[in-house]
C-alpha positions as CSV (number, residue, x, y, z in Angstrom):
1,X,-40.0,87.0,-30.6
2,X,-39.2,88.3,-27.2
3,X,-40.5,85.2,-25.6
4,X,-38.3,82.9,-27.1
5,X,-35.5,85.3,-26.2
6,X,-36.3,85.2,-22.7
7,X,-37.1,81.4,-22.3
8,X,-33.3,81.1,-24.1
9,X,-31.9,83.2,-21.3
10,X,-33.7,81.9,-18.5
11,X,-32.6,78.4,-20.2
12,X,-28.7,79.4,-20.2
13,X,-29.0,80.3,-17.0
14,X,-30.7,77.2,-15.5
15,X,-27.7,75.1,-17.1
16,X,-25.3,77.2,-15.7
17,X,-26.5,77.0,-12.2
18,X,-27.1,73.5,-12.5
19,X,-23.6,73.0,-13.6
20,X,-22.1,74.9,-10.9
21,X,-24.5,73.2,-8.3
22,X,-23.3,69.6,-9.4
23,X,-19.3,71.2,-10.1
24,X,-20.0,71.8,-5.8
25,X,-21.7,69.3,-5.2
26,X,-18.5,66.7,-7.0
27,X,-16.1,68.6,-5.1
28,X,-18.0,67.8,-1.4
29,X,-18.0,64.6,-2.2
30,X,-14.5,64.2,-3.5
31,X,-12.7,65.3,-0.2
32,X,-12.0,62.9,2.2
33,X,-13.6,63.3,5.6
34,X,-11.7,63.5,8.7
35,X,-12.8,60.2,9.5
36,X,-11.9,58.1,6.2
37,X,-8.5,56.6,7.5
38,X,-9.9,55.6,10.5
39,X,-12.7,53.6,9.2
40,X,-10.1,52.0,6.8
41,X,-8.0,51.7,9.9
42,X,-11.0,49.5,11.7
43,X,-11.6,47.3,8.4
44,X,-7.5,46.9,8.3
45,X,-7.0,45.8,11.5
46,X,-9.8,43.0,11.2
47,X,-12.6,44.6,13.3
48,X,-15.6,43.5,12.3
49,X,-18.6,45.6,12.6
50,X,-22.0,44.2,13.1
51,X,-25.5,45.2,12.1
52,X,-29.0,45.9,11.2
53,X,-30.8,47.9,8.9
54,X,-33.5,48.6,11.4
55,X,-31.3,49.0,14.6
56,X,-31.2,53.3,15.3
57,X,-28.4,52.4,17.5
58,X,-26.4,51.0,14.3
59,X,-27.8,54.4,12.4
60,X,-26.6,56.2,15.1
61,X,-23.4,54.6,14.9
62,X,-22.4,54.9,11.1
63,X,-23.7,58.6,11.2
64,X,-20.8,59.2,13.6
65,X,-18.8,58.4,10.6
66,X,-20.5,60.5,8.1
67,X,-19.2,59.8,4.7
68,X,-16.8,57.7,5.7
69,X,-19.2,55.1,6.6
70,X,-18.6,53.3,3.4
71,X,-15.4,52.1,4.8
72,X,-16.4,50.9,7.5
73,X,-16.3,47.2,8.5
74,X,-20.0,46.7,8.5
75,X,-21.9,42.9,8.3
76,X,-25.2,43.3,7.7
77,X,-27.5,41.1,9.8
78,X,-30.8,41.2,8.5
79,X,-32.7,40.0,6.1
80,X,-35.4,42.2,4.2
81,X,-38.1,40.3,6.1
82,X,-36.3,41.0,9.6
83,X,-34.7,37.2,10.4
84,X,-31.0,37.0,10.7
85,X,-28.7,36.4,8.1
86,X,-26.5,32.9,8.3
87,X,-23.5,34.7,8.9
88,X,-24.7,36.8,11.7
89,X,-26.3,33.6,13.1
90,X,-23.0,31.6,12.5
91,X,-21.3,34.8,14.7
92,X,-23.7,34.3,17.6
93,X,-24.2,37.5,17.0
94,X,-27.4,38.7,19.2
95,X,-27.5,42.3,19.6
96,X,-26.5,45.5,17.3
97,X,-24.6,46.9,17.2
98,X,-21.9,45.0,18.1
99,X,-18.2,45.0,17.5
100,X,-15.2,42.6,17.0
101,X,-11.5,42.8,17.6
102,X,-9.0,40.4,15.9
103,X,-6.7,41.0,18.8
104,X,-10.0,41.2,21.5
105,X,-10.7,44.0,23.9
106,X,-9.2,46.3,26.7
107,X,-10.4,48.6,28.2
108,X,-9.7,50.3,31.8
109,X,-12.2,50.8,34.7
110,X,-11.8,51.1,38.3
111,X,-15.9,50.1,39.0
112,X,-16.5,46.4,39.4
113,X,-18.4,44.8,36.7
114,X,-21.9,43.2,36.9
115,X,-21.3,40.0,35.3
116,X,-24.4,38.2,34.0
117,X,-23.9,34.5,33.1
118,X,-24.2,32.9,29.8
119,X,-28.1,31.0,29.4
120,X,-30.6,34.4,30.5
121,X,-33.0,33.5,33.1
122,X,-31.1,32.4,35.6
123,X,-32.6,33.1,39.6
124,X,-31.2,35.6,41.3
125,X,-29.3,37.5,38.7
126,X,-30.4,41.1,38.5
127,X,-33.0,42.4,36.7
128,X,-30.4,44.0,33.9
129,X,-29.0,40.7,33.6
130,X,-32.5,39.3,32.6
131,X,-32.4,41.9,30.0
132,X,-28.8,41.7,28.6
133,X,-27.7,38.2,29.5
134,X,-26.5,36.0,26.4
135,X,-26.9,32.9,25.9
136,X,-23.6,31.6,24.7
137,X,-21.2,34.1,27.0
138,X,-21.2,36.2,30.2
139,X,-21.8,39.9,29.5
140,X,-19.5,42.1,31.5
141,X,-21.1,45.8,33.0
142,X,-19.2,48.2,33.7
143,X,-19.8,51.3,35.5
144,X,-17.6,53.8,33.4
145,X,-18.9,52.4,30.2
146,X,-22.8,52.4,28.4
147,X,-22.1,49.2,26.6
148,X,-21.4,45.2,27.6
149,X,-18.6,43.0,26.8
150,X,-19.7,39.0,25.7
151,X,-17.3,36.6,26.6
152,X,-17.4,33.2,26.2
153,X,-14.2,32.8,28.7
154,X,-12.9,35.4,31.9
155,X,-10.9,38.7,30.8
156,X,-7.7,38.5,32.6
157,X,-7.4,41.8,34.9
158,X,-4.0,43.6,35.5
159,X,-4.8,46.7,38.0
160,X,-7.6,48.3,36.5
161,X,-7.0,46.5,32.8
162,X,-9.1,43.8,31.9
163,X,-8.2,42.0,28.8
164,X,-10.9,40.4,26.7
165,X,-10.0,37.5,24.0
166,X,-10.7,37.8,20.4
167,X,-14.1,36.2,20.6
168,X,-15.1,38.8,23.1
169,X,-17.3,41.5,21.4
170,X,-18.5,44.9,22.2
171,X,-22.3,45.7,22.3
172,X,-24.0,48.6,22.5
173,X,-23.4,52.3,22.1
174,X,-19.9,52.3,21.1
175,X,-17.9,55.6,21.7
176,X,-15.0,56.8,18.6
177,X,-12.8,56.5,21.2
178,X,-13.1,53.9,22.3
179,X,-12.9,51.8,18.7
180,X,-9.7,54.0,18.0
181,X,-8.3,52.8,21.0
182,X,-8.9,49.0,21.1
183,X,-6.6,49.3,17.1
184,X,-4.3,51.6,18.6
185,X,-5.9,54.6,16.3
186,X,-5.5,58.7,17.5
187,X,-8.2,60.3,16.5
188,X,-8.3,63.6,14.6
């Protein structure tokens, strides 16, 4: 008789934590993280984010996000069996991560720019232009900055401004700050 009592207490008190725990649990994921608006920012301005399950850079990328990740304007580029998908192919998209702006890219820097020409392999070029170069655009270097620009034409530079168009896109490790600042976004 005084087993049963105890399993029935030790029972009431499993569902009760296990209420609580999902009661927390509900509320975590029901606030918004401080990152929410801007990802809805990125898909609302037409950015276009793109992708690959197997790419830690891409990982890397969303995590900055955290839960807010869901928002963001992701394209998945691979298939289960590692070839692209049509639309990523269709993007001339050949690198991950790599970013999109309707209205193209800026960004500042006083450094000169390596600029590899479209079709890698070319003699001469350096030997980070053999590994970066693109095949359908030059790729852009700069020194202030740990990712390339792909253009298919020339940015137009004002001072220290270059201007990319919108079929330029961004590759590589991609700071916050610098997404927020190519929509025009403060970040918390």
């Amino acid at each position: 008789m005084k087993s049963k009592k105890t399993i029935f207490i030790l029972s009431i008190f499993v569902v009760i934590i296990v209420v609580i725990g999902l009661g927390l649990l509900m509320n975590r994921l029901s606030n918004p993280s401080k990152f929410d608006d801007f990802a809805k920012s990125l898909k609302s301005s037409g950015a276009e984010f793109y992708g690959a399950f197997w790419c830690p850079h891409c990982q890397t990328q969303k995590a900055e996000f955290g839960s807010a990740k869901q928002y963001l304007p992701y394209i998945e580029c691979s298939n289960p069996d590692n070839t692209q998908t049509q639309i990523c192919t269709d993007a001339k998209i050949e690198s991950y991560p790599t970013w999109k702006f309707k209205s193209g890219i800026t960004l500042a820097s006083d450094g000169a720019p390596i600029v590899c020409q479209a079709k890698p392999g070319i003699k001469g070029e350096s030997e980070i232009c053999q590994s970066i170069a693109s095949q359908y655009s030059k790729t852009w270097i700069f020194p202030d900055y740990k990712f390339s620009i792909k253009s298919p034409t020339d940015p137009v530079k004002t001072g220290n401004v270059w201007k990319f168009p919108s079929e330029a896109e961004a590759t590589g490790e991609i700071p916050l700050s610098f997404l927020a600042q190519q929509i025009g976004y403060t970040l918390p």
